[in-house]
C-alpha positions as CSV (number, residue, x, y, z in Angstrom):
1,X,-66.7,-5.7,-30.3
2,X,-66.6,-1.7,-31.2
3,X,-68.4,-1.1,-34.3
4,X,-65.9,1.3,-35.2
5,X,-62.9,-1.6,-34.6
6,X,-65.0,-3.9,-37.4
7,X,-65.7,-1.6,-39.7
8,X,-61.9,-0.5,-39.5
9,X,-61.4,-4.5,-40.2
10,X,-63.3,-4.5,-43.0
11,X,-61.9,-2.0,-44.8
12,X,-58.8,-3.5,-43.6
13,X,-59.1,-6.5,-45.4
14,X,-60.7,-4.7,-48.3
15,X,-57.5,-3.1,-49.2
16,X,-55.4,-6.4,-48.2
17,X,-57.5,-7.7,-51.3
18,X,-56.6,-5.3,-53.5
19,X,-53.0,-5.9,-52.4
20,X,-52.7,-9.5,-52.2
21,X,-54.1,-9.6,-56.1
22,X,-51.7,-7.4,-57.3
23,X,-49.0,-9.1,-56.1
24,X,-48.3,-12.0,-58.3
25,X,-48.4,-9.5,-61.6
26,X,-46.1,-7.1,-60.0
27,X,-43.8,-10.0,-59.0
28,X,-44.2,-11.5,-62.7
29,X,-42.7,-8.0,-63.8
30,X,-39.7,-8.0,-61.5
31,X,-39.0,-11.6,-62.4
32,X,-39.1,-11.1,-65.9
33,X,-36.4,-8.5,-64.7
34,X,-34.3,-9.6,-62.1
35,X,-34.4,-13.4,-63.6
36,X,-33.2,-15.1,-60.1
37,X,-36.0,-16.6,-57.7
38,X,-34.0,-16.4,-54.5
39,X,-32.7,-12.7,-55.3
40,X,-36.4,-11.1,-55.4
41,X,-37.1,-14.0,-52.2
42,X,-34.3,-12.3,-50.1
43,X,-35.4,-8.6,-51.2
44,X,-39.1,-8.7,-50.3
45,X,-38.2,-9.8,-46.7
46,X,-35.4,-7.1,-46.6
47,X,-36.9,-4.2,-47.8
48,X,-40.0,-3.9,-45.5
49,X,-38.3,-5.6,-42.6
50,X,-35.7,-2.7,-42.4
51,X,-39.0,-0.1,-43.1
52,X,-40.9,-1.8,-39.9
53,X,-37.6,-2.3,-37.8
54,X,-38.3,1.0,-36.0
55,X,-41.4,-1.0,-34.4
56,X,-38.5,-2.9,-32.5
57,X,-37.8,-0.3,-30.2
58,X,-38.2,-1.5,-26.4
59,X,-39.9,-4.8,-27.8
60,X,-39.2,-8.1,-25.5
61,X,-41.0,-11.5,-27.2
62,X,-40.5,-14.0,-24.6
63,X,-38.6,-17.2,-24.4
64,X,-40.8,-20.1,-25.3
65,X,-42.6,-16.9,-28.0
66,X,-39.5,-17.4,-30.2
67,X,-39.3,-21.1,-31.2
68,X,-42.8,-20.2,-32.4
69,X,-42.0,-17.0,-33.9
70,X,-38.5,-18.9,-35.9
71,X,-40.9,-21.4,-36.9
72,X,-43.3,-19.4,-38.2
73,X,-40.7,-17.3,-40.0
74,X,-38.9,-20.3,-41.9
75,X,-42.1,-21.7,-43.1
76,X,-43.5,-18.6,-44.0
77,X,-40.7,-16.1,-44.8
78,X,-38.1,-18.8,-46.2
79,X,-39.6,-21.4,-47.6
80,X,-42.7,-20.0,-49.2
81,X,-40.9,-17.1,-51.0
82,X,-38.7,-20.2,-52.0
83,X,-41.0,-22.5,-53.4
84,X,-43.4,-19.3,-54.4
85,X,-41.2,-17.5,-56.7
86,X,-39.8,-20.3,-58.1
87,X,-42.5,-21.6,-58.8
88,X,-43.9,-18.5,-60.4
89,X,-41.4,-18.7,-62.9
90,X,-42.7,-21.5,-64.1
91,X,-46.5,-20.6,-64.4
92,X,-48.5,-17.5,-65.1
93,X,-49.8,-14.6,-63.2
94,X,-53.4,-15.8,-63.8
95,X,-52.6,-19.2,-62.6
96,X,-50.5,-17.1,-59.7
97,X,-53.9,-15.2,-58.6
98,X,-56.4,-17.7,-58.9
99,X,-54.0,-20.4,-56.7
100,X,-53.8,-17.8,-54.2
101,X,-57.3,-18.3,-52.6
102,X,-55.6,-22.0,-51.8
103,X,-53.9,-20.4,-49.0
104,X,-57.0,-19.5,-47.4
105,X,-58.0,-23.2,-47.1
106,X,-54.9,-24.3,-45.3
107,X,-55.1,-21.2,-42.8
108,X,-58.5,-23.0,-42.4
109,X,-57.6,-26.6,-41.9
110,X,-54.8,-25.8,-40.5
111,X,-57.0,-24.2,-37.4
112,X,-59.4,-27.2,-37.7
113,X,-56.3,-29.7,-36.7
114,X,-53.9,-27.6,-35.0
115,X,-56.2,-25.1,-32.7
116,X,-59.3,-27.6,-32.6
117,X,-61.9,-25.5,-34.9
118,X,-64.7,-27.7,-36.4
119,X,-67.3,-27.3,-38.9
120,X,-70.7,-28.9,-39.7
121,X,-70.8,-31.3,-42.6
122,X,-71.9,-28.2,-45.3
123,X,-68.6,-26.1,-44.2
124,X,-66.7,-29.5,-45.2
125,X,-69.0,-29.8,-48.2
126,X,-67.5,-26.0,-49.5
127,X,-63.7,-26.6,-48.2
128,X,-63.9,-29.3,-50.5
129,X,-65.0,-27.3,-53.4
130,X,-61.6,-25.1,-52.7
131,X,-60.0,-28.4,-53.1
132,X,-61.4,-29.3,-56.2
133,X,-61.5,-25.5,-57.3
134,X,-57.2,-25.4,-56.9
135,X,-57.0,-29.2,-58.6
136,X,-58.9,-27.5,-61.8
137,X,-56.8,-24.6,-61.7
138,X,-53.3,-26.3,-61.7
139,X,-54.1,-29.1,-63.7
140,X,-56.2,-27.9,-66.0
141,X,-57.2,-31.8,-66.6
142,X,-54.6,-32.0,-69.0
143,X,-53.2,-34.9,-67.2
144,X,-51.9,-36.7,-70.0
145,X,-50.4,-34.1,-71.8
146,X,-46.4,-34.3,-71.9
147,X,-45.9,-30.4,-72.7
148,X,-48.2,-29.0,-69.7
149,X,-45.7,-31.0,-67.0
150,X,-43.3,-27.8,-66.7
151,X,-47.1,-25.4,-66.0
152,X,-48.2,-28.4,-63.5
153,X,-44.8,-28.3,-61.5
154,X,-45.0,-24.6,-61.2
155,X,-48.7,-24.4,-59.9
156,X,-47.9,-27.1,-57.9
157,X,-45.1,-25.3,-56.2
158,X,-47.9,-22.4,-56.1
159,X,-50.1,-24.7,-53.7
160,X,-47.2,-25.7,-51.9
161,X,-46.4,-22.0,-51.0
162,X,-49.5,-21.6,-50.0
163,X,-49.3,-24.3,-47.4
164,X,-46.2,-22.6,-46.0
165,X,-47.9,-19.4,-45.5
166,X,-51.1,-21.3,-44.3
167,X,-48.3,-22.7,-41.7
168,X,-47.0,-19.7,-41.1
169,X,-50.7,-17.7,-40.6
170,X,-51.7,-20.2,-37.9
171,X,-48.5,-19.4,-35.7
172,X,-48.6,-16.1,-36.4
173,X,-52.2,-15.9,-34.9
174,X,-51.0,-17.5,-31.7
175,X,-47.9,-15.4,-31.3
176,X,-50.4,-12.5,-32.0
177,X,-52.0,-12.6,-28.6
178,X,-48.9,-11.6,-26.9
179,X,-46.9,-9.4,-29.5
180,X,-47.9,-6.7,-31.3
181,X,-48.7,-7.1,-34.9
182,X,-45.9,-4.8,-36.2
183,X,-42.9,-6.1,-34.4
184,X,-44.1,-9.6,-34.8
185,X,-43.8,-8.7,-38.4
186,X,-40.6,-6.7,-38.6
187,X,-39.1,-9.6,-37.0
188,X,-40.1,-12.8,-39.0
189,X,-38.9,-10.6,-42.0
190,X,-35.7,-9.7,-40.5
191,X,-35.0,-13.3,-39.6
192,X,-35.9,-14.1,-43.0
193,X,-33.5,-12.1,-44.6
194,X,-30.6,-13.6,-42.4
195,X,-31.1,-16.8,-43.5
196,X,-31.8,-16.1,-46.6
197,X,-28.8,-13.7,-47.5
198,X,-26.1,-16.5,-47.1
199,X,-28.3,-18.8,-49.3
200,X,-28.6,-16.4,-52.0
201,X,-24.6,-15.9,-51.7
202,X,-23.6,-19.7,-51.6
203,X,-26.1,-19.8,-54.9
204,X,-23.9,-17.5,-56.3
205,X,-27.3,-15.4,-57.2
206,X,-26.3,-12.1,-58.3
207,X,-27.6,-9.2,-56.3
208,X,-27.6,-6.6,-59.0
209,X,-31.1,-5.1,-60.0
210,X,-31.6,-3.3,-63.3
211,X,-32.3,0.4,-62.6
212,X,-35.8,0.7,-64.2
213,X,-37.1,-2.4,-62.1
214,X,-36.0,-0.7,-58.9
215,X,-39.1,1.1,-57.8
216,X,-41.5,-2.0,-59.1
217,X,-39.3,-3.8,-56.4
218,X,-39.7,-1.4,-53.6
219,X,-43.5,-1.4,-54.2
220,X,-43.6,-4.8,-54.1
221,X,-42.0,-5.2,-51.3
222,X,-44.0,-2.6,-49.1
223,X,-46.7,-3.3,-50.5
224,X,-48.1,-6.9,-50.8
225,X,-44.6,-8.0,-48.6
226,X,-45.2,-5.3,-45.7
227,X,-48.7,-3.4,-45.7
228,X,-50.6,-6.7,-46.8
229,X,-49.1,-8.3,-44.1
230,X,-50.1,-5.3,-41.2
231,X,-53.6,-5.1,-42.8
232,X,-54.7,-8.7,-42.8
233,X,-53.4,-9.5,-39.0
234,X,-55.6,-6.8,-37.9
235,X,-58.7,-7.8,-40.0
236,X,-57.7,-11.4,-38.0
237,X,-58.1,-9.4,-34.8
238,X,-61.0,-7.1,-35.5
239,X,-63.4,-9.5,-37.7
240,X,-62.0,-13.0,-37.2
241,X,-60.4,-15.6,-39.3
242,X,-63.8,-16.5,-41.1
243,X,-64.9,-13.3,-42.1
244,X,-61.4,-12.6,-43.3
245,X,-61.2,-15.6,-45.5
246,X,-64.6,-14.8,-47.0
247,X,-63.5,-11.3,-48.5
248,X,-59.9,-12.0,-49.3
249,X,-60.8,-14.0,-52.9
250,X,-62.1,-10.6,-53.8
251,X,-58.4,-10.2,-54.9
252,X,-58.9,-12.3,-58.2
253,X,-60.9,-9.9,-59.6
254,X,-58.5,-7.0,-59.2
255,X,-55.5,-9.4,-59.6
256,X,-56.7,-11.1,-62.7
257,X,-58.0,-7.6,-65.0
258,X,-54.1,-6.2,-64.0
259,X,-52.7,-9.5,-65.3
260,X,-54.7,-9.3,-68.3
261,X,-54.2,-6.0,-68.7
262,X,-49.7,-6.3,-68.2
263,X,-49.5,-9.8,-70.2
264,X,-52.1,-9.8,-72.8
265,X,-50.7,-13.1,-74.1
266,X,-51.4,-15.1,-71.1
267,X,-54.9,-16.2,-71.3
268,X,-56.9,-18.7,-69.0
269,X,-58.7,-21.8,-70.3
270,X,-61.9,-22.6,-69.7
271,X,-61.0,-25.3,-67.3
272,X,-59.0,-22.5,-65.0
273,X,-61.7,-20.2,-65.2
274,X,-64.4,-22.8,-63.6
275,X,-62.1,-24.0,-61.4
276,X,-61.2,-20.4,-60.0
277,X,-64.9,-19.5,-59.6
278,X,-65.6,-22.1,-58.0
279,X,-62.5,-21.7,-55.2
280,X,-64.7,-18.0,-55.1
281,X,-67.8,-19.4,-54.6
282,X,-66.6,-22.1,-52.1
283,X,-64.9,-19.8,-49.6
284,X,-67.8,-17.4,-49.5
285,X,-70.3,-20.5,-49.1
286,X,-68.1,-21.5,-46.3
287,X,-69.0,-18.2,-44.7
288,X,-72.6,-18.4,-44.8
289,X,-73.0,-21.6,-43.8
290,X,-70.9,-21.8,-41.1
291,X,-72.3,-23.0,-37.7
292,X,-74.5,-20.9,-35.5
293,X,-71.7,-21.7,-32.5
294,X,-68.3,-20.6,-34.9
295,X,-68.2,-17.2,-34.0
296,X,-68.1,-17.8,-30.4
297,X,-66.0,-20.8,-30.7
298,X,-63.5,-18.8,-33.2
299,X,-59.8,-19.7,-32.2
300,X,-58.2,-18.0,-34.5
301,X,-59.6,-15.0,-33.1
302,X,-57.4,-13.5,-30.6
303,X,-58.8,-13.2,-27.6
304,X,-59.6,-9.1,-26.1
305,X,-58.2,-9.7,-22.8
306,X,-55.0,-11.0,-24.1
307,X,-54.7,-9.4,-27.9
308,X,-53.3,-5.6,-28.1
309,X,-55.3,-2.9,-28.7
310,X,-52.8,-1.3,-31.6
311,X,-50.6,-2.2,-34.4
């Protein structure tokens, strides 16, 4: 592997961080707005579909590529907006951030039962301490108490996002062996949006945005919906899965001091705060003690010969 190719993935994945925290507060903000779930779902696959369509030019994805690719796409770019701004409406941004880093342990299972990665008995020791970490987070141990059920259902529908995009990562890392990471992209989002739009319209969800929200939207959507997206498929590519998973829950920190800093009132207990350093500490423990074989033995690691060189 080039130096220069991983130290272009690192950085990559760096600002993918940065990205992927940010997004939950700047979707808080357009939802406080906008008000409708499915609206802001349809808008964030729109917007930086149409910017990437360009990249669709003399593209051909082959036959047997797009069951995959529709797959992919309806787990990833239906469902999970779905379930994940619906589910932020019913949660916090903090909760939003810290729930996040679950998606990096179903990318990871995911690749352990679908594209036959295994780890030693410590890897399973810190996947487990995601487990735990996420139960902490969106339960808060407050089992019994009546008035946290409408918080549990919406981190639970956090997790459940997460799966879909965990889902959604794994095909997308097999289709990206034989399409280029920008058209792969430009079409799971445009897709998206056409199944979306008619959903939205037999919801009856109105598709008028207030003025002053507008550009929040835009950057949201380019943002952690397009250039998050672009960023962390070529840290996959240049670095590996493992290596991405292990710098991607750098985004709490930057995702939790912006919450904090847009929603003063939304505070995280003790519990939460345990539970999300933990998830932290797990996924980076799950780096350094991987096996001495993973790195050879890393499937979701495109391979040279058949991966493309470029975007």
């Amino acid at each position: 592997m080039d130096v220069g190719r991983r130290t272009y993935g690192y950085l990559a994945i760096v600002l993918a961080a940065v990205l992927f925290g940010v997004w939950p507060s700047l979707s808080k903000l357009v939802l406080n707005e906008v008000h409708h779930p499915l609206v802001i779902a349809f808008l964030v696959q729109l917007i930086p579909g149409i910017a990437l369509s360009p990249a669709l030019r003399g593209v051909r994805i082959r036959r047997p590529d797009w069951r995959l690719l529709l797959f992919g796409a309806l787990v990833g770019s239906v469902a999970g907006p779905i379930v994940y701004f619906y589910g932020l409406d019913r949660t916090t941004a903090a909760n939003s951030i810290l729930l996040s880093n679950s998606e990096s342990l179903f990318t990871i299972v995911l690749a352990y039962a679908v594209l036959g990665e295994r780890a030693t008995r410590r890897e399973y020791v810190a996947l487990a301490g995601i487990a735990v970490g996420a139960f902490l987070v969106t339960t808060q141990l407050r089992l019994g108490d009546v008035r946290f059920l409408e918080f549990l259902i919406g981190n639970a529908m956090l997790v459940a996002a997460a799966a879909c995009w965990g889902v959604s990562n794994t095909v997308s890392t097999i289709l990206l062996r034989r399409v280029k990471i920008v058209p792969l992209l430009a079409t799971q989002l445009l897709v998206a949006a056409a199944v979306l739009a008619p959903i939205v319209l037999v919801a009856g969800a109105p598709l008028t945005i207030p003025l002053p929200i507008v550009p929040i939207l835009v950057l949201l959507s380019l943002s952690a919906g397009g250039m998050f997206s672009v960023l962390f498929f070529y840290a996959f590519r240049t670095i590996g899965a493992m290596r991405t998973g292990a710098v991607l829950p750098t985004s709490a920190l930057w995702g939790i001091l912006l919450a904090i800093y847009l929603f003063p009132s939304e505070t995280l207990s003790g519990v939460q705060i345990v539970g999300g350093a933990l998830m932290l500490l797990a996924l980076v423990a799950f780096y350094v003690l991987r096996g001495p074989s993973e790195a050879e033995g890393e499937t979701l690691k495109p391979a040279a010969s058949d991966g493309p060189d470029s975007p």
